[in-house]
N, C-alpha and C positions, 0 to 999 in steps of 0.2 A: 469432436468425434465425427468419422464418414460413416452417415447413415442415417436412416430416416424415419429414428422415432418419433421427432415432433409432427411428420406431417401429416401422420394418422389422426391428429387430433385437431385438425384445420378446418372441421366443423362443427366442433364446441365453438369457435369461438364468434358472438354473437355479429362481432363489428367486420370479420372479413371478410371479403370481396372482391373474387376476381374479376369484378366488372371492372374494364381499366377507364380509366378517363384522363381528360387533359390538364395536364400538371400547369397552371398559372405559373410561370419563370417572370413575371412584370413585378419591378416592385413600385407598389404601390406609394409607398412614404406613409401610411396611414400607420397612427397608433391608433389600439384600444387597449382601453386599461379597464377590463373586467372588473377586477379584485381591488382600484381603489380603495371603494369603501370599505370592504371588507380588512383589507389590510391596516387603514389607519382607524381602525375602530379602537380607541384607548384599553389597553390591558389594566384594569385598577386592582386591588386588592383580591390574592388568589393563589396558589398552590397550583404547581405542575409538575411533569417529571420531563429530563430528555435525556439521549445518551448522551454519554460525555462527547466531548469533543476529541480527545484526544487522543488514545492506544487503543486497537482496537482486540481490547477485552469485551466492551462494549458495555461499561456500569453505566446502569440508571441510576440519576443523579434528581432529587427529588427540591425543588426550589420554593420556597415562601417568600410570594412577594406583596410588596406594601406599597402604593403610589409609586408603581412602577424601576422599582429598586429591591435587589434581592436583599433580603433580610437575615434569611438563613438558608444554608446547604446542608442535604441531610440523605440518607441512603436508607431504605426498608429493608429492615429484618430478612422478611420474606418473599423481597422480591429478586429474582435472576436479572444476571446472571452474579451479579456483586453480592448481597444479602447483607448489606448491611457495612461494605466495605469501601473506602472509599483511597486513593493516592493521592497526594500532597498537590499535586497538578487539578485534581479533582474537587477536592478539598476546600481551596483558594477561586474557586469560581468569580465569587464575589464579590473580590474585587478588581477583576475586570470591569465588571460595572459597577464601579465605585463614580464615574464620570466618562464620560464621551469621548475625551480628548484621544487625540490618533484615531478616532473612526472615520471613513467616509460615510460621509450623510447624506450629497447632493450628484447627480449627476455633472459630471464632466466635462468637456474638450479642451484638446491643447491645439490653438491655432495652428502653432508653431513651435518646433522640436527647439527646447532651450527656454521657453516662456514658462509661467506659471501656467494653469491651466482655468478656462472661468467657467460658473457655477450654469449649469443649462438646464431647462426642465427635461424631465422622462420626455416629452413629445420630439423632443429635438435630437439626445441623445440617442435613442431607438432609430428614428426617420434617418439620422447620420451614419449609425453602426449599418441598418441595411443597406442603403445604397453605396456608402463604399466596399462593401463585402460583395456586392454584385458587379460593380464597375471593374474588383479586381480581379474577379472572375472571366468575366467578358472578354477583358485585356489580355490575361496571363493564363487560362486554362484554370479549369476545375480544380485542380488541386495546387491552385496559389497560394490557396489559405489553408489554416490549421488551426485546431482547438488542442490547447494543453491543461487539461482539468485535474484532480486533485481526488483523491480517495477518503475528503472531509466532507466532500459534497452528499446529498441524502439521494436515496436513489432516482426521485422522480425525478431530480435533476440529470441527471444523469443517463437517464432513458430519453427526459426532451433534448439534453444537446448530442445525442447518439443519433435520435433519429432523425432531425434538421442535416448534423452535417452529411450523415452516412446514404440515407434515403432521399433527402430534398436538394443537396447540397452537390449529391453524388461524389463526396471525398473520405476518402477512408483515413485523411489524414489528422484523426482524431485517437491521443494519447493521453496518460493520464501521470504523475508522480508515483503513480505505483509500478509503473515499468521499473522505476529505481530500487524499489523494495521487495518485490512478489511477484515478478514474473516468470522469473526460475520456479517457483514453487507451484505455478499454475502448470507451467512447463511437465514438472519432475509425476505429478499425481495426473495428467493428462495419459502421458505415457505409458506409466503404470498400471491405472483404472480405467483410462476411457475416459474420465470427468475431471473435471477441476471441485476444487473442493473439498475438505479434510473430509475423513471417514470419523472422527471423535467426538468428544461432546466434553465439557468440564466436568460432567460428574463420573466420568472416566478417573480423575484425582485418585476420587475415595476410592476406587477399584486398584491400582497400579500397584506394582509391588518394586519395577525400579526406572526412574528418572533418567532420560539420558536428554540432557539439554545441551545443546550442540549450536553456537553460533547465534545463540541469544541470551541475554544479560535481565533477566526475566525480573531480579527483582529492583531493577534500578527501570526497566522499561515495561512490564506488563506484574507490578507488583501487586495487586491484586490477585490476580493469579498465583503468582509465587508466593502469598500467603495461604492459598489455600494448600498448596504444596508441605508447607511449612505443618501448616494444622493436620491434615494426614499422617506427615512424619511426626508427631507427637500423640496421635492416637496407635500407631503401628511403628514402635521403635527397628521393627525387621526392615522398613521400606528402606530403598539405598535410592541413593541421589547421586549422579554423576555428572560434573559440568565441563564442556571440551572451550576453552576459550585461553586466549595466549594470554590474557589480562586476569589476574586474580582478585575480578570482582566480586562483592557481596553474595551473587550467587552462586562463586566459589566456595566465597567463605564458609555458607551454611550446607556446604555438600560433602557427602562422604570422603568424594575423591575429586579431585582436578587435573584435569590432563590439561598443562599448560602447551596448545599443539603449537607446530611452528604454521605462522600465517599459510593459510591456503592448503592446506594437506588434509585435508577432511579427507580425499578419498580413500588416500591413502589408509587413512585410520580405520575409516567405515570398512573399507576392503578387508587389513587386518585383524580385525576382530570377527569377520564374518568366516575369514579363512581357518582361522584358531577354531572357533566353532564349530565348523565342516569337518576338520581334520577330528573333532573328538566327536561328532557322531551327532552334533547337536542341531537336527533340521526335524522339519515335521512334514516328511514324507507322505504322510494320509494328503493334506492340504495342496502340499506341491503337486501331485499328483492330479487332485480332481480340479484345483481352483485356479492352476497356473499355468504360464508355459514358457519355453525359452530355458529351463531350470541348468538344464545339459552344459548350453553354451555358461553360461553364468559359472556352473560348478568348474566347468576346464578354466574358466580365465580366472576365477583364483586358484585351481591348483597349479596355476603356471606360474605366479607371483612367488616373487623371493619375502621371504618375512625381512631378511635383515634391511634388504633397499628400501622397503612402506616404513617399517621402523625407524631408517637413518631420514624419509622423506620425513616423517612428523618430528624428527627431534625431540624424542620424549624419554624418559627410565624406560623400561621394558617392563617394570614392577608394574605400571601402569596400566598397562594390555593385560598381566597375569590377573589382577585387581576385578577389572572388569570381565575379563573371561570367567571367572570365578562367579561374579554375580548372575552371569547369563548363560550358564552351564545346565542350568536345571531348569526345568518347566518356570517361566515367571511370568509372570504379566507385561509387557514392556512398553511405557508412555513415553514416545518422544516428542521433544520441543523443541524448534527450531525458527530461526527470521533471518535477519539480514545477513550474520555471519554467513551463512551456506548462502545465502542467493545473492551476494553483492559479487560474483566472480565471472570472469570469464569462463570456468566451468561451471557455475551456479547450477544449469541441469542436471551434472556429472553427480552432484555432489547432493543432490536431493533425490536423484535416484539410485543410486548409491545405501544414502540411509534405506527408504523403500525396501527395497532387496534385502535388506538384512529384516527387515517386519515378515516380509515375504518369506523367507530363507526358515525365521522361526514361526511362521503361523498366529504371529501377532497382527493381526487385523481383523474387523468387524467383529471382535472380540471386547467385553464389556473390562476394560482397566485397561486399554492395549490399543496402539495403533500408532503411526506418524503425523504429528498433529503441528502445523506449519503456523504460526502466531503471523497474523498480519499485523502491521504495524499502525496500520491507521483505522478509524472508526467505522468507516465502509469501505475500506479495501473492499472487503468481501460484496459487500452487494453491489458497487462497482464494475466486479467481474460478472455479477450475475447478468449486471443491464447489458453488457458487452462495450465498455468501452474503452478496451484498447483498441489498439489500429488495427487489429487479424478479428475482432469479436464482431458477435452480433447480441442480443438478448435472448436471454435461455441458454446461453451455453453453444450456441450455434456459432459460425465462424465463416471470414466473408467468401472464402476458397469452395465453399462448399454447395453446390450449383443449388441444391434443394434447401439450402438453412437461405440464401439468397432469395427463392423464389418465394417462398415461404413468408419472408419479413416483404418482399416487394407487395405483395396481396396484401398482406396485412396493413402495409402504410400508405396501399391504393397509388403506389406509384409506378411509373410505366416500367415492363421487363427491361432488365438490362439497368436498370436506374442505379444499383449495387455495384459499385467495380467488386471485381474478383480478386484482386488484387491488393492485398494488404496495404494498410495506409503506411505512411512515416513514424516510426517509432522516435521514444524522446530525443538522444542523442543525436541521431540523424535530421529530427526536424528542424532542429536547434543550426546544424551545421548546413542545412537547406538554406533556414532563412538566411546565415551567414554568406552564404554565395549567391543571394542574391536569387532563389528559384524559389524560396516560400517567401510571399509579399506580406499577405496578413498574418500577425499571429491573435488569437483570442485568450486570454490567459484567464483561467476560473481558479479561486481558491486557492494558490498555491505562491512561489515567488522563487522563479526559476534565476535571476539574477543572481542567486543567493546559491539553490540546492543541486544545480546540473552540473554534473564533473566538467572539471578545465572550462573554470565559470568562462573566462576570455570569450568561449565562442558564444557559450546563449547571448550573454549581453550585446557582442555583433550581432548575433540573429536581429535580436530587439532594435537595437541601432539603426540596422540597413531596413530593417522590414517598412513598407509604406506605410501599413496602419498598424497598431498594438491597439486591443481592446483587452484592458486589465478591470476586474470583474472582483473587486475583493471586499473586506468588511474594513481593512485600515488602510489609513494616508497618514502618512508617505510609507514607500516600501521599498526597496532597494528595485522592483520590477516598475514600480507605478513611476519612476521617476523616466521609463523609456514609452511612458502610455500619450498616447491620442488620445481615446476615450479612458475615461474612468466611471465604473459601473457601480453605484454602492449596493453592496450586499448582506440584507439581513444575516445574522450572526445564531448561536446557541443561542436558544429560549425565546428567538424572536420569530420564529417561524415551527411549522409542522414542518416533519416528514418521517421518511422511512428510512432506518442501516440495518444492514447484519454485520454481526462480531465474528468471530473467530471461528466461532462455533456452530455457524449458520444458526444463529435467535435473528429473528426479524425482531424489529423493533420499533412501534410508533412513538416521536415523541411530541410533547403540546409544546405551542405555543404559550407562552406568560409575561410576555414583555414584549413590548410595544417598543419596534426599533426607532433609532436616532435618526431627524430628516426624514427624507425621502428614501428610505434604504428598502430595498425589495427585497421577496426571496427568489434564489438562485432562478429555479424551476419559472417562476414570472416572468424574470429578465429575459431566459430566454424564448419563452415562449412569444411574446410581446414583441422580438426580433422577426421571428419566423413569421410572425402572423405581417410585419409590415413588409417583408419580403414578399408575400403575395399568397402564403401558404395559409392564409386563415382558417381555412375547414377543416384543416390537417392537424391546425394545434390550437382545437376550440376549448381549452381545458378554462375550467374557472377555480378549481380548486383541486390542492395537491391530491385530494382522495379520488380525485377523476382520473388524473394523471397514474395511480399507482393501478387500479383498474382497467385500465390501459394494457399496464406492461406487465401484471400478473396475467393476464388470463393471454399472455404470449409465451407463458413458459410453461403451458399446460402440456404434460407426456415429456417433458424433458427432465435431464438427474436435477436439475435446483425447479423444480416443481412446487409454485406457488399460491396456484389455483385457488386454494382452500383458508388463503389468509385473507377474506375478506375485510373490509376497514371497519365492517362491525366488530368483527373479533379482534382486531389489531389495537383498536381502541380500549377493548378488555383484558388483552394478555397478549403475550410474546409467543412466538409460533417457531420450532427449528425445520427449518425444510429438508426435505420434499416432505409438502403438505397437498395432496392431491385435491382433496375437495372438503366442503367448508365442515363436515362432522370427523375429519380428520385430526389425530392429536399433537400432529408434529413429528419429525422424526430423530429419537437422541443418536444412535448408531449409523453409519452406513455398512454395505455389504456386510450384516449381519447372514446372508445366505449364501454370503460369497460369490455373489452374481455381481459382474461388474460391465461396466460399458463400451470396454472392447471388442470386437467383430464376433470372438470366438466365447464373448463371454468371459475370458479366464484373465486373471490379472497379468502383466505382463512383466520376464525378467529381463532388465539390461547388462549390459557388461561397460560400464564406464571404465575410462582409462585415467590415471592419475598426471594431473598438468598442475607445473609450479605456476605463481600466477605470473601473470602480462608483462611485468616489467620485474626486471632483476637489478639485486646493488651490485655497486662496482665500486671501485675507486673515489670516484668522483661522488658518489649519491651512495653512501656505505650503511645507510639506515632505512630501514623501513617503515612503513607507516600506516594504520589503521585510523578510522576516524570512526562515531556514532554517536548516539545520543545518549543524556543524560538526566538522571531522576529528576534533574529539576527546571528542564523546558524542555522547549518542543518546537523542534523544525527551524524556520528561524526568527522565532522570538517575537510575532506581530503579537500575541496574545500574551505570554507567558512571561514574556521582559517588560511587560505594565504590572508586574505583579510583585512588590518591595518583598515580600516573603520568599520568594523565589528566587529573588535576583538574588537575597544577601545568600545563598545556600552558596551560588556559583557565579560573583558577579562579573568574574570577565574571562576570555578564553585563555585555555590551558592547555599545555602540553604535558602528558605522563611519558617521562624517560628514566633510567634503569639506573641506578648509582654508578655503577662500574661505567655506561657509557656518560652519565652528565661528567667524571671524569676524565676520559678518554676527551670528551670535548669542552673541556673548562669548563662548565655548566654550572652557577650555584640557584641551589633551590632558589625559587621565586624570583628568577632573574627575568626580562624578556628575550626569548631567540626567535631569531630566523629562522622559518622550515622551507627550504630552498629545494624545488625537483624542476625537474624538466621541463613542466610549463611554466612555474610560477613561483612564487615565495608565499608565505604567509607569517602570522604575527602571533604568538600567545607566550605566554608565562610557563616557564618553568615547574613540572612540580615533579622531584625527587623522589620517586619510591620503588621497591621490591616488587609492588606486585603485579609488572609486567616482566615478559620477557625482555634479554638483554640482546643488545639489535633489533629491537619494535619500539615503535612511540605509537601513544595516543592522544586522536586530538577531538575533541567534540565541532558536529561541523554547522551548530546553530547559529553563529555567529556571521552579520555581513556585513558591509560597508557604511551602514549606518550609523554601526558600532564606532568602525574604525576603519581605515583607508587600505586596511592589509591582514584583516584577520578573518577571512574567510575563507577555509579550508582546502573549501571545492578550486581556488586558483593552482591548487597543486593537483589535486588529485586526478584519476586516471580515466578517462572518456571510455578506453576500451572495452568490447562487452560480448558476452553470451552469443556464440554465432544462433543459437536458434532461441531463447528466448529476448534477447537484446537488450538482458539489462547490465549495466555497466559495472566493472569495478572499480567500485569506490573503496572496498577493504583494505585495497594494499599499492602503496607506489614508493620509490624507492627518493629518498630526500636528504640531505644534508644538512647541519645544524650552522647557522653561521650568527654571530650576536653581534650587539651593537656598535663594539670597541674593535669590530672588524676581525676576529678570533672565529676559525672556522675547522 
């Protein structure tokens, strides 16, 4: 947002200081290691909770451990935001630590690109990461390097490598895996509100009277939630449930109605259904009136829309639209659910502000059962976005274009004016194609395995390839990334460390430590801290303990919309806090814009006029099939954690393709055969599987799987780099591919 709520509150905070002083740029090569002792203090026999690691519903997952081995997994009654609930990913914790094997344990180097790598201490690995991070700076400019982090990491982390590379570093070329997932949806409520951030809460559930879940598969991906969904609709047989997805999954199954849409027409849809409503009188004029603006423009550009063209763009009965117009004709409550379907596109904005507009249109927001409520995908998306760091963020919601949120964080991190480019960093896909050409030198890889998950894999792995240094920062070896690393960094894992996420929901979340990692493994937030301090910035990142760190970066979001002032680590240690929590007798906040005040210029929430765009790449002749990828109930991302899990594997043990009966024979296809999925970049490799409940002309392929597996079944060699012109995140939902099988049959 332009404007300058945060800097009214630049004298609360105790550590700032516009006295400037001279920034040390020597590095030193010195480690220290604070937190030795502290870290390898043996966890013995003991009870803790953390969030999970993995969808960002954000269950506390409560662990019993015995000589440093979980014993049992287990979820409280009465604790938020799960209660007692727990997913099969969740569930199996356990035996990931069943043994060590595939962890890294020791610090790193690889002499030489093609060697094995040998075992070095912290002092050496640190003193090595800094100095070539400077040399290649020196050499090639400021922004030669780049940090690629991951929305698994806990916030503190995430505020120490924001404010190294962005403040001390001076490069904004610091991105994270959630540009792939959520950055349309940061985008779409930015525009709308002013802020990023749902306006909802889960116990909006027990309020809602109808479901519209649109572009996410809730009960194979954030099924906890979709049970409480489920338990609503059995106390209130009136609620209706609507699910918009071209694949008739499970949370098809359990919904009133399914609108199998054609790939990519969301707007279309949202459009026509909003138009249908207009036309019969269904808006809430009082609302429009005092809380919004833009209404005018918004009403002429659907009254200009043809129903039959949005109708023939979705591909749907028309019964469908009457179905749902029907449900949404009369005063209801309206909760919607939405993830990667709506943001994996190159109109991802279009198409989140879109739904927006129709909450807007019927006066469903800051309303208790009612609102647009955007499901992140990972455990700290959300607090992620709070630290700021993608390439355009700063902490608090501030952003780097914005002279005052700049001057603002430069005071605060005591470094000289001008220290901030203005200038937004490299976002994923471009960074990836940076390093490929040879203009980003280092890359820092935290958390994540971009070999694996970046569209039209070909190019990150040149990035990796050509880049002179790769520092890969993860908890397991080998990893389809770690195989392109210089450094290897190990890093403490769930339950081996403290820190802090928010869920979906904005709940902050502390969770403990209970287990005592493998080796030398550190947590995130230390490694890098421990970097910065030998780079020569030691008084800048004196932290000894993550509660220092989090201290830090709360009391920088003090007067901004994710205000966290008031979650001090005493209280955080006691219970879970929803922000904006202003100050420490503060209760949390479940609703937003309950008063309808929002954080645009004029105060009012704002209407767009999105125009409806087929996606990026179209079939033809050659490439006659379409193609969606995502994830699945029974792993996660790609598989460093979740494919050591014998429980898990047998659900889904190798990759699959879902194709439509009519098209497996149009293409010779027989169930459980392996084919080829051949597009314009790339091929890939999966199995066969035969069913109705996709559309016919779409496949789907789950895209967990990489080269570890198998030398060709990684999804991302097909799929589509292109992306979002203003929020840049890519489409991965849809590219256009051909089936060709082993016997040369295509």
């Amino acid at each position: 947002m332009e404007g300058s709520w945060d800097l009214r509150h630049a004298s609360n905070l105790p550590f700032f200081r516009f006295r400037r002083q001279r920034t040390d740029f020597a590095c030193r090569g010195e480690v220290t290691s604070p937190l030795r002792q502290i870290m390898e203090k043996p966890v013995e026999n003991s009870t803790g909770k953390a969030v999970c690691p993995y969808c960002g519903v954000g269950c506390v997952i409560r662990a019993t451990v015995q000589d440093n081995q979980i014993t049992r997994i287990s979820a409280d009654d009465d604790v938020a935001p799960n209660y007692g609930m727990l997913c099969p990913k969740g569930a199996h914790l356990k035996q990931v630590f069943q043994n060590h094997d595939g962890r890294l344990a020791y610090p790193m180097i690889r002499d030489r690109r093609g060697e094995p790598p040998r075992e070095v201490s912290w002092d050496e690995a640190i003193a090595f990461t800094a100095n070539r991070l400077r040399e290649i700076q020196l050499a090639h400019g400021k922004d030669s390097i780049a940090l690629y982090g991951s929305g698994q990491l806990d916030t503190e982390t995430s505020y120490v490598f924001n404010k190294l590379f962005k403040g001390f570093l001076r490069t904004n070329n610091v991105d994270t895996n959630s540009r792939l997932c959520m950055s349309s949806a940061v985008v779409g409520y930015m525009q709308a509100f002013g802020s990023d951030g749902p306006p909802t809460c889960y116990d909006d559930i027990q309020h809602a009277d109808v479901f519209l879940i649109i572009g996410a598969n809730m009960a194979a991906n954030h099924p906890v939630l979709f049970q409480m969904i489920r338990k609503r609709r059995a106390l209130d047989p009136g609620v209706r449930i609507i699910a918009v997805d071209p694949r008739r999954t499970k949370t098809a199954d359990f919904s009133d109605i399914h609108v199998p849409l054609a790939p990519g027409s969301d707007v279309a849809f949202l459009q026509l259904i909003a138009k249908r409503l207009l036309t019969m009188g269904r808006v809430d004029s009082r609302f429009i009136r005092r809380s919004t603006e833009n209404f005018s423009a918004y009403e002429n550009h659907l009254k200009g829309l043809g129903e039959d063209a949005l109708l023939a763009a979705c591909d749907i009965h028309p019964a469908r639209i009457d179905e749902i117009v029907e449900y949404l004709s009369k005063p209801s409550r309206l909760l919607s659910f939405y993830c990667q379907g709506t943001n994996q596109s190159t109109s991802g904005v279009d198409k989140n502000v879109a739904l927006i507009n129709l909450h807007l249109q019927l006066g469903e927001i800051g309303r208790r059962g009612a609102g647009p409520f955007s499901l992140t995908g990972q455990p700290n998306a959300m607090g992620g976005r709070e630290v700021g760091y993608l390439a355009h963020q700063l902490p608090g919601y501030r952003v780097v274009t914005n002279d005052m949120h700049r001057a603002y964080l430069e005071g605060a991190w005591r470094v000289p004016p001008g220290s901030i480019d203005p200038k937004p960093g490299l976002t994923a896909v471009p960074m990836f194609e940076a390093a490929a050409e040879g203009k980003v030198r280092a890359l820092w890889i935290a958390c994540t395995n971009p070999a694996v998950s970046m569209p039209d894999t070909k190019v990150s792995q040149e990035g990796l390839r050509r880049a002179d240094l790769v520092i890969v920062q993860d908890c397991y070896y080998p990893t389809e990334s770690t195989e392109y690393a210089d450094v290897l960094l190990p890093a403490a894992q769930w339950g081996e460390k403290r820190g802090t996420m928010t869920n979906s929901e904005r709940l902050v979340v502390r969770s403990d430590q209970f287990l005592t990692p493998p080796g030398e493994a550190k947590p995130d937030w230390w490694i890098f801290t421990q970097v910065a301090r030998a780079m020569g910035f030691k008084r800048n990142f004196d932290f000894y303990t993550p509660e220092e760190v989090w201290d830090e970066y709360r009391m920088l979001t003090a007067g901004t919309p994710c205000d966290q002032m008031g979650m001090t680590n005493e209280r955080l240690a006691k219970t879970s806090l929803r922000w904006p929590c202003p100050h420490p007798r503060h209760s949390g906040t479940a609703r937003r814009y309950v008063r309808t005040k929002f954080f645009t210029d004029s105060g009012k929430a704002q209407f767009k006029t999105p125009v409806y765009q087929p996606p990026d790449e179209n079939v033809n002749e050659e490439f006659p099939l379409g193609l969606t990828t995502g994830r699945i109930e029974s792993q996660w991302h790609t598989r460093t954690r979740t494919g050591k899990v014998p429980q898990l594997v047998r659900r889904d043990p190798e990759p699959f393709v879902e194709i439509h009966p009519d098209d497996a024979v149009e293409n010779g296809v027989q169930d459980g055969e392996w084919i080829y999925l051949v597009g314009r970049r790339g091929r890939c490799y999966a199995r066969a599987r035969v069913t109705e409940t996709i559309r016919r002309g779409l496949l789907f392929t789950p895209f967990h799987w990489g080269d570890l597996f198998h030398a060709e079944t990684n999804a991302n060699y097909v799929t589509n780099p292109a992306f979002d012109p203003v929020s840049k995140q890519p489409e991965l939902k849809f590219c256009a591919v051909r089936i060709e099988t082993d016997n040369g049959r295509s």
